[in-house]
N, C-alpha and C positions, 0 to 999 in steps of 0.2 A: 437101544440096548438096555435091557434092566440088569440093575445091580444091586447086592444084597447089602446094606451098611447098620453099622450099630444105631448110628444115631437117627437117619431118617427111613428105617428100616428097608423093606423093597422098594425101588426108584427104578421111573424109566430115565433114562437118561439121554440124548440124540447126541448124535455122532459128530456134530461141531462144538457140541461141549465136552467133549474126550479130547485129553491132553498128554501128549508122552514127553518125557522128563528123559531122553539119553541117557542124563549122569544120574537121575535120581534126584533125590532133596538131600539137603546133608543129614547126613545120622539114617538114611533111609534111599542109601543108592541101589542098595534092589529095587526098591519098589519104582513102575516107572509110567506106568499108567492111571489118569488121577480123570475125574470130572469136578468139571470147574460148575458150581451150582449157585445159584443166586438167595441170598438173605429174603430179600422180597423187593419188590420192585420200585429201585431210586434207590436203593438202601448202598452205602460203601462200602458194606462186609460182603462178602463172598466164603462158600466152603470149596476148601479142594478136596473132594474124596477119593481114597485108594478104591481103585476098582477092584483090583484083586485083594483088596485086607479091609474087610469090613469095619473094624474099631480104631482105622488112620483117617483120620483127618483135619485139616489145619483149615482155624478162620483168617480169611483174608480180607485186608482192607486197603482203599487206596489211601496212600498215607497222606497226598497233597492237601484234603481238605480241614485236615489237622496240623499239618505240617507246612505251611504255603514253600517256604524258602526249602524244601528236601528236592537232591537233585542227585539224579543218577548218571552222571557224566562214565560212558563207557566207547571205548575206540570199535568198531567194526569188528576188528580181531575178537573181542571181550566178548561179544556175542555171537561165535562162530555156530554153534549149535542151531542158533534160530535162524540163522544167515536172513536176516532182513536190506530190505533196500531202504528201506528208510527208518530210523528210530521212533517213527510216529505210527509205526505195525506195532510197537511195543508196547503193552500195557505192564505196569509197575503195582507189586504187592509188598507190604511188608504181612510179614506172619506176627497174627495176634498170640498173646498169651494171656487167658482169657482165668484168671482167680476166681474164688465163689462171690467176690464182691468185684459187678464190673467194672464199678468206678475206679479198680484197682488194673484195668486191665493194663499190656503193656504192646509194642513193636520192633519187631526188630526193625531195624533201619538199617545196619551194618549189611544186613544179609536179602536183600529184596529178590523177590520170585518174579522173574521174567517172562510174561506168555506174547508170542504170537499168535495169535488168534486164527488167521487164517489160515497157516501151516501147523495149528493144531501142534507147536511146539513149546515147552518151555523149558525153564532153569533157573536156579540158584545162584545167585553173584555174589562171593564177597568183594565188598568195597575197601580192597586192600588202603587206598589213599585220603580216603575221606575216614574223620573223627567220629560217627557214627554208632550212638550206641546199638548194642542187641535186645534192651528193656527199658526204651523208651517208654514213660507214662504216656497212655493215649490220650486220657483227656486232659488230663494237666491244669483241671479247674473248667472246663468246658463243657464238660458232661450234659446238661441242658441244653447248650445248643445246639448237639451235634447228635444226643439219643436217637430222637424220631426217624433218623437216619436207618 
């Protein structure tokens, strides 16, 4: 499928990286169709782009390799939407906010993006019980070793 976006202008995009979002993202529950596109290869970031709204889109990153101890304990119920058999179909994002200086960049952690990948499903969780900020510092003094990423 190609798609038209601000940032990486015309994209083909294949149809196992197209994601629908039921509820939406938060602040963005219309929107529900997104492709999941790669930073470059090995890289932690990830974009999710709206497919129908060419100037939405959120950088994602897996926050583990910044974050070792970050855990998204969720009950089966919590993830109805993607109804997985096993929590290891799930891959975990937090959404970057990304300042004109990267080293300023930040995560939400509170609020991580859930995809299923093979049902082509995902979603938004807040983590009503865990203390988890929404602008976590990403690198936190790290920045060198985790750039090249």
């Amino acid at each position: 499928m190609e798609i038209e976006t601000t940032q990486f202008g015309r994209i083909e995009v294949s149809e196992e990286n197209l994601i629908t979002f039921p509820s939406g993202i938060i602040g963005f529950e219309g929107i529900r169709r997104y492709a999941l596109l790669d930073h470059r290869p090995g890289s932690v970031f990830r974009f999710l782009q709206a497919v129908d709204e060419p100037d939405l889109a959120f950088i994602l990153v897996d926050p583990r390799p910044f974050f070792p101890d970050y855990r998204v304990n969720l009950r089966r119920e919590d993830l109805g939407e993607l109804e997985p058999n096993d929590s290891d179909e799930i891959e975990v994002y937090a959404i970057v906010t990304l300042p004109q200086r990267v080293e300023e960049a930040t995560a939400n952690l509170k609020a991580p993006v859930l995809i299923h990948r093979s049902r082509r499903l995902g979603m938004q969780r807040v983590l009503e019980e865990e203390d988890y900020p929404t602008r976590q510092p990403l690198f936190d003094g790290r920045w060198t070793a985790v750039r090249a990423g």
